[in-house]
C-alpha positions in Angstrom: 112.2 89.9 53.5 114.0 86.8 52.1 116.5 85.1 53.9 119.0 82.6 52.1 121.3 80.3 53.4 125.3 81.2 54.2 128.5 80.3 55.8 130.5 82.0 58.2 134.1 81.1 57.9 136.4 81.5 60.8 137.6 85.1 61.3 134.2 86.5 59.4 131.4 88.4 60.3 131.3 92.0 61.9 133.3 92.4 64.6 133.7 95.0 67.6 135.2 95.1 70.8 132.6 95.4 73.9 133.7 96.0 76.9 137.2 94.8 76.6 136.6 91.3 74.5 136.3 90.7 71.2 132.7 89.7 69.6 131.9 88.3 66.1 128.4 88.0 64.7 127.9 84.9 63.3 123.9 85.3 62.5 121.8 88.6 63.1 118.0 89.2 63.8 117.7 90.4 60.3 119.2 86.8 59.5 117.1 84.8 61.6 113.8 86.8 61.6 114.1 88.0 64.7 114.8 84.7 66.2 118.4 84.9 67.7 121.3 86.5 67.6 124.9 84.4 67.4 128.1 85.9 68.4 131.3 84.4 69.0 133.1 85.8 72.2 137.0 86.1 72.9 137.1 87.3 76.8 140.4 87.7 78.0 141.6 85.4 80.8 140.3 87.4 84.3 137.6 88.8 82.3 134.7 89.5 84.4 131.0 90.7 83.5 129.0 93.6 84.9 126.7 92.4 87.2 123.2 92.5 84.8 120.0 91.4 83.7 118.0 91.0 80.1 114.8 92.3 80.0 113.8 90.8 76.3 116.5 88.0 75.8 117.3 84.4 77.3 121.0 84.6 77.1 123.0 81.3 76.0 126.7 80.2 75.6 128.7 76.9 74.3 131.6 76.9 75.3 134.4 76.2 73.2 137.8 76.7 75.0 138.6 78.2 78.4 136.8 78.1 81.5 134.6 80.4 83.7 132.4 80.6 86.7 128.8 81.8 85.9 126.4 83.5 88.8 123.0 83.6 88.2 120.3 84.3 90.7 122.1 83.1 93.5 124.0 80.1 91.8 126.9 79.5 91.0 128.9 77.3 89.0 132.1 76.7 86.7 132.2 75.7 83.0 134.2 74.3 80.4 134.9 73.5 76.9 131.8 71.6 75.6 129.2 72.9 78.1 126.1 74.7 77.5 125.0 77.8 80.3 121.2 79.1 79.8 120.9 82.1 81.5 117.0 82.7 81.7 115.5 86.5 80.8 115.0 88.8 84.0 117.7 86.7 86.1 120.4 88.8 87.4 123.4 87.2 86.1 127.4 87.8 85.9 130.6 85.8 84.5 134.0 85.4 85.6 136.6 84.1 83.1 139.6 82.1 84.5 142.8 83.5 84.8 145.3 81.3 83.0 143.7 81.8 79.4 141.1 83.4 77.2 137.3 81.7 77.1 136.0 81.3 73.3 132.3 81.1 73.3 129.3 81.6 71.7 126.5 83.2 73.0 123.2 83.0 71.7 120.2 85.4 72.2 116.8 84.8 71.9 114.9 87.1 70.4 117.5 88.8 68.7 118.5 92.7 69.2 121.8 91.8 71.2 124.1 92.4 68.4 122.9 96.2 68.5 123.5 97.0 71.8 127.0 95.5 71.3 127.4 97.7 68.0 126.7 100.7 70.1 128.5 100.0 73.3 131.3 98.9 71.7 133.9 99.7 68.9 134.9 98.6 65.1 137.5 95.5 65.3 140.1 96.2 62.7 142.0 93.4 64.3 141.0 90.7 65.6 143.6 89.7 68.6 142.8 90.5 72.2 144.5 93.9 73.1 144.6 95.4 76.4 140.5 95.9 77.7 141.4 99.9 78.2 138.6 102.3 80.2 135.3 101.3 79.9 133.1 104.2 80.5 130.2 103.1 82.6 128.1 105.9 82.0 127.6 105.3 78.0 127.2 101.7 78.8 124.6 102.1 81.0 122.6 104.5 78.8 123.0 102.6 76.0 122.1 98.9 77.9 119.1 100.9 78.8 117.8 101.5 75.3 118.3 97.6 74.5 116.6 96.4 77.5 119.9 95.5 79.6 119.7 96.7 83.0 123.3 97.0 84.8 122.9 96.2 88.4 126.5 96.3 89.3 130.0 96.3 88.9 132.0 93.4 87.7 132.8 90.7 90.3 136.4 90.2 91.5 138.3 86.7 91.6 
């Protein structure tokens, strides 16, 4: 397969709500040979992540606006705009967004495949504003993190 070069404006590429934030992919595995994955995040202030680890993927994120507290493997510690978090494959890992406004981020996989567990846990994004995170059902996120190598350990974390 042939892969040419492109631009991905603001506001483009597929979007879908997962698990109550808003995701854009910016580059797929198809894109990048099975490389990465890029998606842009909008998580909405309070936002926190299941408690979870990657079997196939090192997760990153640069941070570009907002802050949040990442625990992984025992650590812990709080980020901001202009930092980079590595979160290494197999480490269990969580996130908690701060509460006075919404972290935008991207997260980067390596390999790639994380964009299609996000296409089927989550939704279509007709818009593109942060609505209200609704019911999450835990049982169809866990079957289908289990098909992409995502194991949930836990709920999310409070504040």
């Amino acid at each position: 397969m042939s892969v040419r070069p492109y631009l991905r404006r603001t506001g483009e590429g597929e979007a879908h709500w997962f698990v109550g934030s808003l995701m854009t992919v910016k580059a797929t595995g198809e894109q990048t040979h099975g490389r990465l994955t890029v998606v842009e995040f909008v998580n909405p202030p309070g936002f926190a992540a299941p408690l979870h680890r990657h079997q196939d993927e090192d997760e990153m994120f640069y941070l570009l606006s907002g802050t949040t507290e990442f625990r992984c493997d025992g650590e812990a510690f709080t980020a901001g705009p202009g930092d980079f978090v590595l979160l290494p494959l197999g480490l269990p890992h969580t996130f908690l967004v701060g509460p006075d406004e919404p972290l935008h981020a991207l997260q980067i996989t390596t390999p790639s495949g994380f964009e299609q567990f996000a296409a089927e846990a989550g939704t279509p994004a007709l818009e593109r504003r942060l609505p209200d995170p609704g019911p999450i059902d835990p049982a169809a996120l866990g079957h289908a993190a289990a098909r992409h190598g995502i194991e949930l350990l836990g709920p999310p974390p409070q504040h």
